[in-house]
C-alpha positions in Angstrom: -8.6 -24.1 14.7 -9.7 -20.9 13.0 -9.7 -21.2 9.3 -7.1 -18.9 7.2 -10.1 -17.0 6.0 -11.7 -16.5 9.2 -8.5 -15.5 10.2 -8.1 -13.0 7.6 -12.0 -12.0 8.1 -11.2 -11.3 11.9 -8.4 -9.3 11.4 -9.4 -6.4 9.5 -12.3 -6.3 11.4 -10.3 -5.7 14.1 -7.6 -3.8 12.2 -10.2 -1.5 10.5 -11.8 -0.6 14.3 -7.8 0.3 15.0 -7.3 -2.3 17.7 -4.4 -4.1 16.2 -1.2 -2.8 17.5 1.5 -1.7 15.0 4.1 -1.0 17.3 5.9 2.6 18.6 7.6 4.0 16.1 9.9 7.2 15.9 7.6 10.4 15.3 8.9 12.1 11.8 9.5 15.4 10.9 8.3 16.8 7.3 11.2 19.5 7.1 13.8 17.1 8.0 12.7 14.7 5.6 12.2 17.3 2.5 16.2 17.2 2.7 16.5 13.3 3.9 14.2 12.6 0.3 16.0 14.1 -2.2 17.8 10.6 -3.4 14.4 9.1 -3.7 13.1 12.0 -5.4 14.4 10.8 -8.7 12.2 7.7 -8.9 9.1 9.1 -6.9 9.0 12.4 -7.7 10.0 15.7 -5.8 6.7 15.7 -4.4 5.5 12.0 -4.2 4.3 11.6 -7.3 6.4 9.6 -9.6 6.1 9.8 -13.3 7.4 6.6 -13.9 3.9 4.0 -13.6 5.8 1.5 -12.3 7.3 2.9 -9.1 4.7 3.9 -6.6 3.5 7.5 -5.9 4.2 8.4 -2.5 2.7 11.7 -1.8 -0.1 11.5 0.8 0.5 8.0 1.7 0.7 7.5 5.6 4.1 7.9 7.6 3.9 5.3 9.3 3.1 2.7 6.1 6.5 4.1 4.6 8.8 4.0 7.2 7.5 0.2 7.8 8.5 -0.4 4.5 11.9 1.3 4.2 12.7 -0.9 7.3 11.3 -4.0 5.3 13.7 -3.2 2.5 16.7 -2.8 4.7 16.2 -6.0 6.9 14.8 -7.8 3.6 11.5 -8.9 4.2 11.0 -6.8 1.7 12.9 -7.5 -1.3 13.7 -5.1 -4.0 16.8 -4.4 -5.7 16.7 -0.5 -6.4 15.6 -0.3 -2.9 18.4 -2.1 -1.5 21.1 0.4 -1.8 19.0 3.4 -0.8 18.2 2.3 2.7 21.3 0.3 3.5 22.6 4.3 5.7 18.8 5.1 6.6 18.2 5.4 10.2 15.0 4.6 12.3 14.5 8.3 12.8 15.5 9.1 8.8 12.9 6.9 7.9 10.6 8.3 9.7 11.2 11.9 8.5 11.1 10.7 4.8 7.7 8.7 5.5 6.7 12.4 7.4 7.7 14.8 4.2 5.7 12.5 1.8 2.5 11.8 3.8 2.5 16.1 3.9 2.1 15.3 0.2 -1.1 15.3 -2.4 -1.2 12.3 -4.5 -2.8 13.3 -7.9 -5.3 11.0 -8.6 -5.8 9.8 -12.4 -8.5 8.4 -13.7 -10.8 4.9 -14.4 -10.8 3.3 -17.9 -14.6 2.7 -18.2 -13.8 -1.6 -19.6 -12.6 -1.9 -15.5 -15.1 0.4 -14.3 -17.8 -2.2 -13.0 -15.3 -4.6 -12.3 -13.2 -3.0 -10.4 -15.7 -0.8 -8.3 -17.6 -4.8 -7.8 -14.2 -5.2 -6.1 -13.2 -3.1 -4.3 -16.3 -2.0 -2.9 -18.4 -5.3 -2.3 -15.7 -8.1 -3.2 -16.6 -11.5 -4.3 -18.5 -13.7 -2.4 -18.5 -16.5 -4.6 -14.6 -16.7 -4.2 -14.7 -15.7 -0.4 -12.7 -12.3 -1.8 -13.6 -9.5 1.1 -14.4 -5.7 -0.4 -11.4 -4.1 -0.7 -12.4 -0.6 1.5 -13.4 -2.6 4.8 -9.5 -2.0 5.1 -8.6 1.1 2.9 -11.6 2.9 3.3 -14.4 4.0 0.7 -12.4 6.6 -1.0 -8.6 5.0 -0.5 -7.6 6.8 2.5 -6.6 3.9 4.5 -6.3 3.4 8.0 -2.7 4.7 9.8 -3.9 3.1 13.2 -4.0 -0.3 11.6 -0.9 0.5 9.3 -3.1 0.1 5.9 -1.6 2.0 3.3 -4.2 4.5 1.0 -4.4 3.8 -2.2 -6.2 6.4 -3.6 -4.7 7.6 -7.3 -1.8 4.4 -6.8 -0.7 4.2 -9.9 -2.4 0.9 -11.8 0.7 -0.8 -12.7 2.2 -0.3 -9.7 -0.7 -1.8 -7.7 -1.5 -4.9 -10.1 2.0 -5.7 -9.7 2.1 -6.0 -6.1 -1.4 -8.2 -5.5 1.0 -10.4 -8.2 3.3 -10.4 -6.2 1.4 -11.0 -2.8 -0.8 -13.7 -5.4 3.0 -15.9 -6.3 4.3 -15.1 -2.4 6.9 -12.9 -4.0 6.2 -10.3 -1.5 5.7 -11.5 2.3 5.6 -8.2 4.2 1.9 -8.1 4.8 0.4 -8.3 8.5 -0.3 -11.9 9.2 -0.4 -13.0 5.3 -3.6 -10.8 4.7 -2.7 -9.4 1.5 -1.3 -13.3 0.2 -4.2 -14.8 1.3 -6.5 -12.1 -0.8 -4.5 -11.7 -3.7 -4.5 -15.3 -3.9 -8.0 -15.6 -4.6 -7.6 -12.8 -7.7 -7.8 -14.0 -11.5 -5.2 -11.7 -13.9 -8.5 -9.8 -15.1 -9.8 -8.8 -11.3 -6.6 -7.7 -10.2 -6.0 -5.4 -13.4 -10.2 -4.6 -12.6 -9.6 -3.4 -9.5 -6.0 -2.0 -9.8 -7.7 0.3 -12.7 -10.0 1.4 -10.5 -8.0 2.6 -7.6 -6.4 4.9 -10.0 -8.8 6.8 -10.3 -10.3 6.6 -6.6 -10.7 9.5 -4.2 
């Protein structure tokens, strides 16, 4: 039987090449979902890019990626409970448009303390061997863009707080919503210090 690691190994490979399926999905419309986003403007921003470090920016990030995880929130496998009561009405098509409107977006991108600088660039661009940790951009790409065949979200300019807290919550299996337990079984393998490393320095990625 093919180790969990192997497993993992495999399956951005195959992800990254755009040869894992992610399912049809509703097309979205950026003018629909201008209007469709205003509730969700107050946390993330009129245009994607929330204030607040602890709720993600959403400007730029792929369509697809958020209306997956609007329709996490409302079937809870993805649990969150801000989120709960904003998609509860959302339809397939909604979701789509509001994933459309932000992904027509620009993320600003901040920048890279320079105590997580070698850290976090070790990380994300080579991983850790010693700790069978694979290099962050064989999935989200060199500069953060991601990969919207494969459904991997970019993370270029995610805000550091944001980010750190989700690989803890992937790390403690708070968060299960990751294509076959990719993200647990990475964030598992992350000390406190390497995930605040690398989370630093995909703030300041582009």
């Amino acid at each position: 039987m093919m180790s969990k690691t192997l497993l993992t190994t495999a399956l951005m490979m195959f992800a990254f090449m755009g040869v894992i399926p992610i399912g049809a999905q509703a097309a979205g419309d950026a003018e629909a979902g201008k209007g469709k986003s205003v509730s969700c403007q107050g946390c993330h921003g009129t245009l994607g890019n929330s204030a607040n470090p602890a709720w993600p920016k959403l400007a730029g990030q792929h369509e697809g990626y958020i209306a997956k995880q609007l329709r996490d929130f409302k079937n809870k496998t993805r649990v969150d409970a801000s989120m709960a009561s904003m998609v509860i009405n959302l339809s397939e098509q909604d979701m789509a448009d509001v994933g459309a409107y932000f992904a027509s977006q620009s993320v600003k991108v901040g920048t890279v303390d320079k105590k997580f600088l070698e850290l976090g660039e070790k990380i994300y661009r080579g991983g850790l061997k010693e700790k069978g940790l694979p290099a962050c951009m064989s999935c989200h790409g060199p500069s953060g863009a991601g990969n919207p065949a494969a459904n991997f979200p970019a993370l270029s300019g995610q805000h550091a707080v944001y980010t750190a807290k989700t690989l803890q919550d992937f790390n403690s299996g708070k968060r299960q919503n990751d294509q076959n337990g990719m993200m647990q079984d990475i964030a598992a393998r992350m000390s406190s210090k390497e995930i605040e490393a690398v989370a630093n320095y995909i703030n300041g990625l582009y």
